[in-house]
C-alpha positions in Angstrom: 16.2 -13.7 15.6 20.1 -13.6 15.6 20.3 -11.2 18.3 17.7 -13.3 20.8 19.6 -17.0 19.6 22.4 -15.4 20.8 21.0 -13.3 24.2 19.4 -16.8 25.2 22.5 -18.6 24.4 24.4 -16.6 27.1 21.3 -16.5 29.3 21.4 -20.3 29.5 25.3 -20.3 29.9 24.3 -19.2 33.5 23.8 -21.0 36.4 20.7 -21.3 39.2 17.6 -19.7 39.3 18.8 -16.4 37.9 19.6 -18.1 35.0 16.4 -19.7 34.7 14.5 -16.7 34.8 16.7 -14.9 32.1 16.0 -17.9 29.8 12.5 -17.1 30.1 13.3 -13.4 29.5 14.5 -14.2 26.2 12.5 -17.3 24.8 9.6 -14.6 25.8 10.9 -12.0 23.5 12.4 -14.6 20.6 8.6 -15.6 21.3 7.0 -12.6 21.0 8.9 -11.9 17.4 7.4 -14.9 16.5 3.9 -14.0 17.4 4.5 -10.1 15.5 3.7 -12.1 12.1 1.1 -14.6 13.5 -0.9 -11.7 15.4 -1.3 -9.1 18.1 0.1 -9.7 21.3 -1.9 -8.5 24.5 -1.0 -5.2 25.5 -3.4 -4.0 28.6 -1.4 -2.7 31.1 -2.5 0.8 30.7 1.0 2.0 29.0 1.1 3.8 26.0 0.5 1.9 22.9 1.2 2.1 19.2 -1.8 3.5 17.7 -1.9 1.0 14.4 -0.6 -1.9 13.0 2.6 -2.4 11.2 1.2 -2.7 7.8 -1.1 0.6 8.8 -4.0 -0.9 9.8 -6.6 0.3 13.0 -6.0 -1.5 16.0 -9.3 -3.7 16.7 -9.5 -2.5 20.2 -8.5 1.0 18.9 -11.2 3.6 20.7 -10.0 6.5 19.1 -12.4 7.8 16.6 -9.3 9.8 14.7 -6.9 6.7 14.3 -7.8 6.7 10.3 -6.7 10.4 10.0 -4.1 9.8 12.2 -2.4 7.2 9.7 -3.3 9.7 7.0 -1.1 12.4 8.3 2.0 10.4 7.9 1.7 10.4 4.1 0.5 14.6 4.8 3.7 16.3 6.2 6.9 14.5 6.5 9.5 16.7 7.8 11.6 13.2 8.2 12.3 12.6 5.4 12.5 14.8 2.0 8.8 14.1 -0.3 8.3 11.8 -2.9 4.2 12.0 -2.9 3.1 14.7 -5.7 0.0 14.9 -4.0 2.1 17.0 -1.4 4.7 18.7 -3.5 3.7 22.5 -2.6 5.0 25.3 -5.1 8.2 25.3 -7.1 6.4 25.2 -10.3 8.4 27.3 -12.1 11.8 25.8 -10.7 10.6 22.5 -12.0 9.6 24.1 -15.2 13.3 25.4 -15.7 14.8 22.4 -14.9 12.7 20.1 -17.7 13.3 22.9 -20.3 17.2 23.0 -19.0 17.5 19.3 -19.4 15.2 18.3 -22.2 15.4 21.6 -24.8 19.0 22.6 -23.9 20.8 18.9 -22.6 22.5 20.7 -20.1 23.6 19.1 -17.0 22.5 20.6 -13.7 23.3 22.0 -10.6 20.8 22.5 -7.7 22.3 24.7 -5.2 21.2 26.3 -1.8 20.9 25.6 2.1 20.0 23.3 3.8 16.2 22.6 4.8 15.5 24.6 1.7 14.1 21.5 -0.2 16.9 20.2 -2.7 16.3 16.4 -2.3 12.5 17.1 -2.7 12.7 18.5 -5.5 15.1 15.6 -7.0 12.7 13.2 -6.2 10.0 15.1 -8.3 12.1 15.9 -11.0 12.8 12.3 -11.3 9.2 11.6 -11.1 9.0 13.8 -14.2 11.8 11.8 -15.6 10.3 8.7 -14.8 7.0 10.1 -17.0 8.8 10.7 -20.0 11.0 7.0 -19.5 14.7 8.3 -19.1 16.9 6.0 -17.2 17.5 7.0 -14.3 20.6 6.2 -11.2 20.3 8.1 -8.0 23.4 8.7 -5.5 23.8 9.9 -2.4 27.2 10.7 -1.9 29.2 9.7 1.0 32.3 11.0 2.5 34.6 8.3 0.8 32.4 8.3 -2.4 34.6 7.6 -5.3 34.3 8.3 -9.0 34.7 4.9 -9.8 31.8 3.5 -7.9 29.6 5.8 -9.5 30.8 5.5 -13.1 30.4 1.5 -12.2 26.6 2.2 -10.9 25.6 4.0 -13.6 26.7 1.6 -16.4 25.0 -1.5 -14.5 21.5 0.6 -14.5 22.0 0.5 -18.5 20.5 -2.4 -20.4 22.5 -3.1 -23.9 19.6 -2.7 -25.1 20.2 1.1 -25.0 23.7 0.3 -26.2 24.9 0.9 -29.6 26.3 -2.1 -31.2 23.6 -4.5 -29.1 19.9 -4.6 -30.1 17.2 -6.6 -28.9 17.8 -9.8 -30.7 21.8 -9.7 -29.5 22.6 -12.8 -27.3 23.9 -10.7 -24.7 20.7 -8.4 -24.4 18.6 -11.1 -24.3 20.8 -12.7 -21.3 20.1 -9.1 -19.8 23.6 -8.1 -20.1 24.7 -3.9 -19.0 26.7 -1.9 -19.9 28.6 -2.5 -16.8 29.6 -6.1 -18.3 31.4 -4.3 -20.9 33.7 -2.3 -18.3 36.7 -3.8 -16.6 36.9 -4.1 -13.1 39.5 -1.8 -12.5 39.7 2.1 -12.3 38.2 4.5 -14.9 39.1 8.7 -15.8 36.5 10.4 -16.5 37.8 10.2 -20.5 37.1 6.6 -20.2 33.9 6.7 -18.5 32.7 9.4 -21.0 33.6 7.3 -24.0 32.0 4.5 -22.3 28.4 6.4 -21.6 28.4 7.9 -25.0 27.6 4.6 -26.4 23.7 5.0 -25.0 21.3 5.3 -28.0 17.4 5.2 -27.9 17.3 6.3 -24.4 18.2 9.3 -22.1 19.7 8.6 -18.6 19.9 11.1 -15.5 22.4 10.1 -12.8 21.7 12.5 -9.7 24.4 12.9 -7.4 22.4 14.0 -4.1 24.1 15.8 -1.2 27.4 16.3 -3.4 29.1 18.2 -0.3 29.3 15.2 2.0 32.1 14.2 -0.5 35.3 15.8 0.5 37.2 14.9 -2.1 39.1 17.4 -4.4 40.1 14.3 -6.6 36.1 13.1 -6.8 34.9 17.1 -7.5 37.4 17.4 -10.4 36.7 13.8 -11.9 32.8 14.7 -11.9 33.5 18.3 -13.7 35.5 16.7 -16.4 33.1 13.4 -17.0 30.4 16.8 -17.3 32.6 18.7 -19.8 33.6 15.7 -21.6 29.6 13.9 -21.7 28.7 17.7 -23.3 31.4 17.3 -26.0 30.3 14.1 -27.0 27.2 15.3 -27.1 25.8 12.0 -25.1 22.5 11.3 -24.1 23.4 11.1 -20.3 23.3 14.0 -18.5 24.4 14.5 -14.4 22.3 16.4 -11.4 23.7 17.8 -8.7 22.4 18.5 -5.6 24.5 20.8 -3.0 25.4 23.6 -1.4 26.6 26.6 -3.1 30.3 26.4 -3.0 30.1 23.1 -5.1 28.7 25.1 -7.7 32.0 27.1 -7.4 34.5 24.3 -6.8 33.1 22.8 -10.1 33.6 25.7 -12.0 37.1 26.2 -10.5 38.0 22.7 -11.7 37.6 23.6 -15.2 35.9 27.1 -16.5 35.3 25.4 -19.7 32.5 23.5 -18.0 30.1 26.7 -17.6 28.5 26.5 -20.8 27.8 22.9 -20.3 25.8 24.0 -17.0 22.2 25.1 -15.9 23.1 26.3 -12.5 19.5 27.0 -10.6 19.6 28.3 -6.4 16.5 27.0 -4.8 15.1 30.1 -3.0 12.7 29.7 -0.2 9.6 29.2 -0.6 6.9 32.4 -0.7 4.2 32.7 1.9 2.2 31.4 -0.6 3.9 28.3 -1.7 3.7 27.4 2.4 0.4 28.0 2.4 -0.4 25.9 -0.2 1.6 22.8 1.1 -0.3 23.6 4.7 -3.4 23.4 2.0 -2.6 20.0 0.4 -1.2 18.4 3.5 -5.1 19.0 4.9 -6.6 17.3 1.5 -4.4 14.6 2.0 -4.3 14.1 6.3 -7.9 14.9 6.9 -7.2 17.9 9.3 -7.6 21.4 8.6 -5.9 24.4 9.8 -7.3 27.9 10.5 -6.4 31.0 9.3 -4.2 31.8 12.4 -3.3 28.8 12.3 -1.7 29.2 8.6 -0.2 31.9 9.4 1.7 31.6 12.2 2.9 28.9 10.5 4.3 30.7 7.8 6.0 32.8 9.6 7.9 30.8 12.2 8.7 28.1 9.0 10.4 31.6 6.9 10.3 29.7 3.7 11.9 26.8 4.6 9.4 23.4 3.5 11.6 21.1 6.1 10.4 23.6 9.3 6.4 24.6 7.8 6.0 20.8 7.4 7.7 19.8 10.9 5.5 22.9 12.5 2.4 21.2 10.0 3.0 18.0 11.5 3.2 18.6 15.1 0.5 20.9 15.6 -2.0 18.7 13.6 -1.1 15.5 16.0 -1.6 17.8 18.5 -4.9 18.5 17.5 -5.6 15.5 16.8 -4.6 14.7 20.4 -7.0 16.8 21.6 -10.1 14.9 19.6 -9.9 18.1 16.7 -9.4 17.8 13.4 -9.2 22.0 12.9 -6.3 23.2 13.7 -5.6 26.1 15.7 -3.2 28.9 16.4 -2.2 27.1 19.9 -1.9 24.2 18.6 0.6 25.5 16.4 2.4 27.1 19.0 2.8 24.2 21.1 4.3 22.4 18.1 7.1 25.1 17.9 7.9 23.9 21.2 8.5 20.4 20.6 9.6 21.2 17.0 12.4 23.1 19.2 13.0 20.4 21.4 13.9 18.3 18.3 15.6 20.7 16.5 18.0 21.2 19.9 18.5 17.4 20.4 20.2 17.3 17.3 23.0 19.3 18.2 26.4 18.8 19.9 26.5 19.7 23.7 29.4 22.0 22.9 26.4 24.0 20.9 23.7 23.6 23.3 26.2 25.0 26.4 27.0 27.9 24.2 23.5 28.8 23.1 22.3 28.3 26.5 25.1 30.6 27.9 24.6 33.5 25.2 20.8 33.3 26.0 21.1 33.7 29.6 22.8 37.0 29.1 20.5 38.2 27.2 22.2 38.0 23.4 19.4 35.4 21.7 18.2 38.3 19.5 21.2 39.7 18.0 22.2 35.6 18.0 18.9 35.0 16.4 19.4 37.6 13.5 23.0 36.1 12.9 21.6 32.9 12.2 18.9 34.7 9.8 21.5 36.3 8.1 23.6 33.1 7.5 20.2 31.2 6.2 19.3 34.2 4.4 23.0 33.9 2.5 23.0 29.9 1.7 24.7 29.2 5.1 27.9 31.9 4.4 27.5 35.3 5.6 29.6 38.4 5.6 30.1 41.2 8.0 27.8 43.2 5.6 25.2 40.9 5.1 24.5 41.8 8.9 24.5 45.2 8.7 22.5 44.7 5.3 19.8 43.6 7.7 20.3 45.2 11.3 17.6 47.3 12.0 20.0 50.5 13.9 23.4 50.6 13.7 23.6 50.0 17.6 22.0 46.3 16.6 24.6 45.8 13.8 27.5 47.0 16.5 26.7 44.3 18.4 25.6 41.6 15.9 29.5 42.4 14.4 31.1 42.0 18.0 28.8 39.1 18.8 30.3 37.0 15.2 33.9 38.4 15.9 34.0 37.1 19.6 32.0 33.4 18.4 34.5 33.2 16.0 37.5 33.7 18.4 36.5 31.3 21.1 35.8 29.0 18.5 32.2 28.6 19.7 29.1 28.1 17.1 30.8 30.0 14.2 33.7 29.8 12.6 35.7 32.1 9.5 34.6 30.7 5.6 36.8 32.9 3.6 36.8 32.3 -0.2 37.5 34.0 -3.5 34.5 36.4 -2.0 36.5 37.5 0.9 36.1 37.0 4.2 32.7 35.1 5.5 31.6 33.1 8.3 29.5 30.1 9.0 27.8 28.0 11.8 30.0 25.2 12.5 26.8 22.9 12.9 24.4 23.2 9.9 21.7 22.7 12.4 22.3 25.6 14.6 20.7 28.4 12.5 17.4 27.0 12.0 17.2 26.1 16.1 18.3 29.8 16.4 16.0 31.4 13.9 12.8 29.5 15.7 13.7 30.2 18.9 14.2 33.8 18.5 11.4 34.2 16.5 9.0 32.0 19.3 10.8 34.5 22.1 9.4 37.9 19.9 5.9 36.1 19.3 5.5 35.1 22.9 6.5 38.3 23.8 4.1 40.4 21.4 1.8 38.4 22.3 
């Protein structure tokens, strides 16, 4: 309401009938705000319209008979955002397994590793479901760029009743007041010596603080703090324990920070996911949206996704609206194949124009396969590949040639890829983490259509 006081406030700063007719503008939007909570607002103009209500409901004057399923497949595939829903929660069985046994048998802490679009925060949210089951505490943090150790520290000990806090029980003054143990910190900085002597004073509980998308955080000073609250929480032998989410080089920069810190680590690589595993999310997305997919259908889809949950559920989704467009609720190879269109479309607005010019270029002469297997090879490596990983996978040493000049040349123009040298040696990278999945589909869609 804010935004139209202060549209119709400048509106009516205006003079004659132009100004008039603006103040009508806006008392008809501030109007129509209004009327969103009181009820539907006419809309027959033959434009497109939402399909539902806000709160999810079927439009009255809705005609189509699929609007029901329609709102159903939202909770089915949601390559928008990372799932939450069990129901949906295709494979991984035994990485879950490992991580309860990891956590609950051993008390280690844990590090998720592996590329994106490979799943991580899904399978945090599930984990923490499990948590949830078995009542530990629990604090979830998505790192930033500027996240600091002392935020966190401060987040987790405000998520802790004194209830769970040795020297407090249930009959204490301040636990009844529903007092934390962030009242019991000061409000300036902690070290990680600190905070560890602080968070060993949990009892009757366990608490899991998941640090989500730990590489977003850039800073050396952060990494190192984290390692040594691990190390030190493991000494203590504390009932809080930490969960990292990342790529693989946090895993290392961890471990650099302080060796020591090994043994107090479960460190698990999400692989993709197996043809089966995909199938069987394609198969629960249909119990849950009301749809179902053929045969071909399936597996095309499983083979332009390549193990990836974020693309089979983006390729799920789009080819069941599609369907769904079309009055079906089975859904078939073309419709599938349509979605990899606009699945590409999306996947290519999300990149720089600097990446889309130098795609485009490369394509236009003629170098999207061997650009399509580089991009393979640098999924297939957790996002750094090396000169060998390519010829690991080039199917004739004329295609490897030319994959290696293709990388060497991208490099040197500074143009998609650039060098990742480490303690490994010498490695390279896409400088946008959303190139190599565009590349991968696109390539692969070129070699279908063309087999076809």
């Amino acid at each position: 309401m804010a935004l139209f006081d202060g549209l119709r406030g400048r509106v009516g700063a205006g003079r004659g009938r132009g100004a008039a007719a603006g103040a009508a503008v806006a008392e008809r939007w501030t109007a129509s705000d209004t009327l969103g909570l009181q009820g539907a607002r006419k809309w027959d103009l033959g434009l497109p319209r939402f399909r539902s209500t806000a709160s999810d409901q079927i439009e009255t004057h809705q005609a189509d008979p699929l609007a029901a399923v329609r709102i159903s497949m939202r909770n089915a595939f949601t390559p928008s955002k990372p799932i939450s829903d069990q129901r949906v929660f295709a494979g991984r069985t035994a990485t879950l397994s490992s991580l309860i046994r990891s956590i609950e048998d051993q008390q280690l802490h844990v590090v998720i590793h592996g590329e994106r679009g490979i799943g991580k925060t899904s399978v945090l949210n599930i984990l923490a479901e499990a948590a949830l089951a078995a009542r530990y505490l629990q604090v979830y943090i998505s790192c930033g760029e500027r996240s600091t150790f002392d935020e966190v520290v401060h987040a987790v000990a405000r998520r802790i009743p004194l209830l769970y806090v040795s020297g407090y029980g249930p009959t204490h003054a301040e636990t009844e007041k529903g007092g934390t143990l962030g009242d019991l910190m000061d409000p300036g900085p902690v070290s990680a010596r600190q905070a560890a002597d602080l968070l060993a004073k949990v009892s009757g509980t366990r608490v899991l603080l998941f640090l989500d998308e730990f590489e977003r955080c850039e800073s050396v000073e952060f990494r190192s703090q984290i390692a040594e609250l691990m190390k030190d929480l493991s000494d203590r032998a504390a009932r809080v324990q930490i969960v990292i989410a990342g790529i693989a080089s946090d895993l290392t920069e961890l471990m650099e920070a302080i060796p020591s810190i090994q043994r107090s680590i479960f460190a698990l690589e999400l692989p993709r996911m197996t043809p089966d595993e995909v199938r069987q999310m394609v198969s629960k997305g249909e119990k849950v949206g009301g749809v179902t997919f053929d045969a071909p259908a399936s597996d095309l889809i499983i083979v332009l996704a390549a193990g990836f949950p974020y693309l089979a559920s983006l390729l799920s989704h789009h080819s069941a609206l599609t369907a769904l467009d079309a009055g079906r609720t089975t859904v078939g190879r073309e419709d599938v194949a349509k979605a990899a269109n606009e699945a590409l479309e999306e996947l290519r607005s999300r990149l720089s124009r600097r990446s889309q010019w130098h795609i485009e270029e490369t394509v236009r002469r003629g170098g999207l396969a061997p650009l399509g297997a580089i991009a393979a090879a640098c999924q297939s490596a957790s996002g750094r590949f090396t000169l060998e990983d390519l010829a690991a996978r080039a199917a004739s040493p004329e295609d490897r040639d030319l994959q290696t000049r293709m990388t060497e040349a991208l490099v040197r123009d500074g143009a998609l890829l650039r060098e990742a040298n480490d303690e490994y040696g010498r490695g390279f990278s896409f400088i946008e983490a959303s190139v190599p999945p565009y590349l991968w589909l696109l390539a692969l869609q070129k070699s279908e259509g063309a087999a076809a």
